[in-house]
N, C-alpha and C positions, 0 to 999 in steps of 0.2 A: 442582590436584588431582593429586595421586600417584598411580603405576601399581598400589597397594598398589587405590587404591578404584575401577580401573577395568577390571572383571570383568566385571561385566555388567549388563545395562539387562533387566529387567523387563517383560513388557510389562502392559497394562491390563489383557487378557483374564484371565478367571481361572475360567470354565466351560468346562472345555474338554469337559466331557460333550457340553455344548450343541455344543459346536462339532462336537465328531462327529458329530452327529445332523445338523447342518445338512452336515458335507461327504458322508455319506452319501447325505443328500436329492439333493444336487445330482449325486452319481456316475450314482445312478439318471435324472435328469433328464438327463443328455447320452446316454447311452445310450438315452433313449428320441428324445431330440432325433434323433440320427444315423441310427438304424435307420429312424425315420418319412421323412426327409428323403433316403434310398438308397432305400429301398423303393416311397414312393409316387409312382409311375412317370404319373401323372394328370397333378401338376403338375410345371412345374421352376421347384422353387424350394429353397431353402437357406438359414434363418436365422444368416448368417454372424454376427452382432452379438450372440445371443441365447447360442452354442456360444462362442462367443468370451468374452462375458463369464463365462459359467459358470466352464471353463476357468478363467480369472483367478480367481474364488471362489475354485475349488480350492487352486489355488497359494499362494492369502493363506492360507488354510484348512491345509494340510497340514502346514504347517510346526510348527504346534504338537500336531500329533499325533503320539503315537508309532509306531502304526498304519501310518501314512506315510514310506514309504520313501524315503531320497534320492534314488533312480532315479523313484521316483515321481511326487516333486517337482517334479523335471527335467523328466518327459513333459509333467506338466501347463504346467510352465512355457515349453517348446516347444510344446508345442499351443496355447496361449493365445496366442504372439505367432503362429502361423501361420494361425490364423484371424483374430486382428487385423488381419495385413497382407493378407488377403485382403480384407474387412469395408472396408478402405481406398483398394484397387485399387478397388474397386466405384463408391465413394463420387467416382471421380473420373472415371467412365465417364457418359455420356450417358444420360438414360434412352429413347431411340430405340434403342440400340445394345446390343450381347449384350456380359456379361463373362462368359469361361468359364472355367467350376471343374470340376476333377476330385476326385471322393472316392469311396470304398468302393467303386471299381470302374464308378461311372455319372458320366457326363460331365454337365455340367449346363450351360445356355445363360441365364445369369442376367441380368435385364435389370439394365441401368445404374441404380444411385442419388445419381447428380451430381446436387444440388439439390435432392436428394428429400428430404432431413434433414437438420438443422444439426449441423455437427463442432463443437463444445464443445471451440476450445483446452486446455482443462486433459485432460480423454479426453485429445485428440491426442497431447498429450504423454508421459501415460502408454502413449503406442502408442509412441512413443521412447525411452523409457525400458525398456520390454520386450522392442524390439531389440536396445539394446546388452546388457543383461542376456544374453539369449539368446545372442548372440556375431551375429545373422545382419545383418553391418553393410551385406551387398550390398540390403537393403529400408530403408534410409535415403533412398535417391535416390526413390523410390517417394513416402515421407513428407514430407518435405521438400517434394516439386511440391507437396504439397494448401498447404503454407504459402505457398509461392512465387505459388502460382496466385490468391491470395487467400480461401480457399475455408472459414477458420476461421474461427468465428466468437468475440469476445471480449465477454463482459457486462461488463468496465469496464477502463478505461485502464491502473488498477495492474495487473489479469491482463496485457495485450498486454504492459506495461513486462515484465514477470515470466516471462514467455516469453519474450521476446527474450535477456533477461539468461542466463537458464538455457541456449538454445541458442547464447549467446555462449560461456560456460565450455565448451560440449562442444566446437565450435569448428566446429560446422553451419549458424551465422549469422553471423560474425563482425563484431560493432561497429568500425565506424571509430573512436568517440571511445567506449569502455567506461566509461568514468569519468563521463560526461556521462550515459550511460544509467545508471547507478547512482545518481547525484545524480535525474537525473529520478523512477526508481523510491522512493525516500527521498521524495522532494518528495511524491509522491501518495500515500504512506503516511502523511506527518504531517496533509494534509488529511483525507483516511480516519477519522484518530484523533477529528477535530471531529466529524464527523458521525455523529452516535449511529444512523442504519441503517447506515452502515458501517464500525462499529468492528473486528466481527468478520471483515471483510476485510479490514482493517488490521492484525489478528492472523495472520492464513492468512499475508501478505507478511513479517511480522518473524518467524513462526516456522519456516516450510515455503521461502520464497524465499532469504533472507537465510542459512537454515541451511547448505542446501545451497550456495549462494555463498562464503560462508565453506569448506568441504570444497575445492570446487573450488580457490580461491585458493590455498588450501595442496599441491594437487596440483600447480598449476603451479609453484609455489616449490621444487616439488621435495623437499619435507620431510616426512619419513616420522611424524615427532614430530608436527609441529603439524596434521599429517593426519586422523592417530588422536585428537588432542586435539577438533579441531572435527567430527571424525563424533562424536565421544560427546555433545557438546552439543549438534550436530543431530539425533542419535536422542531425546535429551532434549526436545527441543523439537516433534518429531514425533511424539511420546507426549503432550506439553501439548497439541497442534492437536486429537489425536481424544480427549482428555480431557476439553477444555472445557467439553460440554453433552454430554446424553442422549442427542443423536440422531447427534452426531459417533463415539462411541464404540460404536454399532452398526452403523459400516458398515464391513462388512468389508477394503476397499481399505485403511482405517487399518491391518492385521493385522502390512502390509510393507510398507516404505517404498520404492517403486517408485524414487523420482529417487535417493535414497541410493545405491540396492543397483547405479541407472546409474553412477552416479558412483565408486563402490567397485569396479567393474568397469572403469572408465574408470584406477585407476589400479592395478589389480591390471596392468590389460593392460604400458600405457605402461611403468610406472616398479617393478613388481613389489610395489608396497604392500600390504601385510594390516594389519588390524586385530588390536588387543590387548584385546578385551573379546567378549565374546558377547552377542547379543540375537536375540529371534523375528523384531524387526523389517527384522535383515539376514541370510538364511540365506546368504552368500555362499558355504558350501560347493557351491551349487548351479553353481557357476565355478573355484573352488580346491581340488575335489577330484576324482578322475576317476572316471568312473563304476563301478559293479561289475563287474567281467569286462572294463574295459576295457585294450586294450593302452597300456604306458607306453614 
């Protein structure tokens, strides 16, 4: 593929009327979220996971608005990982014991949610993913303990393979034998492929795991070429995952490709790489451009 055809990636969405309407819904919904949650002084409580994912809506959301400011972007996409990584401190706190949050000026005495609800490895990851995005790499160590601790939880062996693999490339896990963990992850996707309830998980790992593996590979190789070659065939490919069925294509997290836009930032940081195509589904100006009024 020549540099001639590789402009830009398209995404799925194509109401974006609708999609105003849904990120205005949700504007209105955090703001009532915060105000209830400062004000009602009865109880202390704070739906960190609720504000948190909203947030994230937003972020996936805004990008394809015009409406939507890059600073905009930004806040939401800063907001969205600071109450993520709060939503996670929690999650590793005792529920005997107070985790305290400070917002809108009232202190809050949050009781602990260790074991109170199951962290869904794939979430977790996108709470990693949304760090390095964000740049705030001092809340890795934070994320990290809940893996360390054993405290994820995996629905099937190719996810744990696939998580591993991925925090191998960022270099937050590091495999002793990498190649061993790739053949393994390979092995349990060819199985996957037999079994007709888990095809479609055998899709998710060759198109979303493998993509982004590929990206990463070529970041450590150090090649700005074959960099840009394998993001555009993982954005390609990440556009196939939430295109699949009906129900993949309406959920908003498909909007932006959350481990991409890590991994894009992983080597904007390192190695100074950019991309030579545009897509909704990587707004990386949200890291390669400085903000409005800000000092250079």
């Amino acid at each position: 593929m020549g540099d001639e055809e590789m402009k830009s990636i398209e995404s799925h969405e194509k109401n974006l009327d609708g999609l105003a309407r849904v990120y205005d819904s949700h504007l209105k919904t955090l703001t009532r979220y915060k105000t209830h949650f400062v004000q009602d002084t009865s109880r202390d409580e704070f739906n960190l996971e609720a504000v948190a994912t909203t947030e994230l809506d937003c972020f996936c959301l805004g990008g394809y608005l015009e409406k939507v400011s890059k600073d905009a972007l930004r806040e939401h996409l800063c907001k969205a990982q600071f109450f993520t990584a709060m939503m996670q401190r929690r999650n590793q706190v005792s529920q005997d014991d107070v985790f305290p949050f400070c917002y809108g000026g009232r202190e809050f005495k949050l009781v602990g949610h260790k074991g109170r609800f199951p962290i869904e490895a794939p979430d977790w990851f996108n709470s990693v993913a949304l760090t390095i995005i964000a740049g705030k790499f001092e809340d890795l160590n934070d994320l990290m303990a809940i893996e360390e601790n054993g405290l994820l939880e995996y629905r099937s062996k190719q996810t744990q393979l696939a998580i591993d693999l991925r925090l191998h490339c960022l270099g937050l896990k590091p495999s002793p034998e990498p190649e061993a963990l790739l053949e393994s992850f390979l092995a349990e996707i060819n199985v996957n492929q037999k079994i007709p309830e888990k095809k479609e998980l055998a899709l998710g790992g060759l198109t979303i795991t493998l993509g982004f593996f590929d990206v990463m590979r070529a970041i450590h190789a150090k090649d700005e070429t074959d960099y840009r070659q394998a993001m555009y065939k993982a954005v390609e490919m990440h556009k196939e995952w939430f295109t699949h069925d009906d129900d993949f294509s309406l959920r908003l997290i498909g909007n932006i490709s959350l481990p991409l836009l890590a991994a894009a930032k992983y080597a904007y940081v390192k190695y100074g790489f950019t991309l030579d195509f545009e897509t909704p589904y990587l707004p990386t100006y949200v890291f390669t451009e400085q903000p409005e009024g800000a000092q250079v």
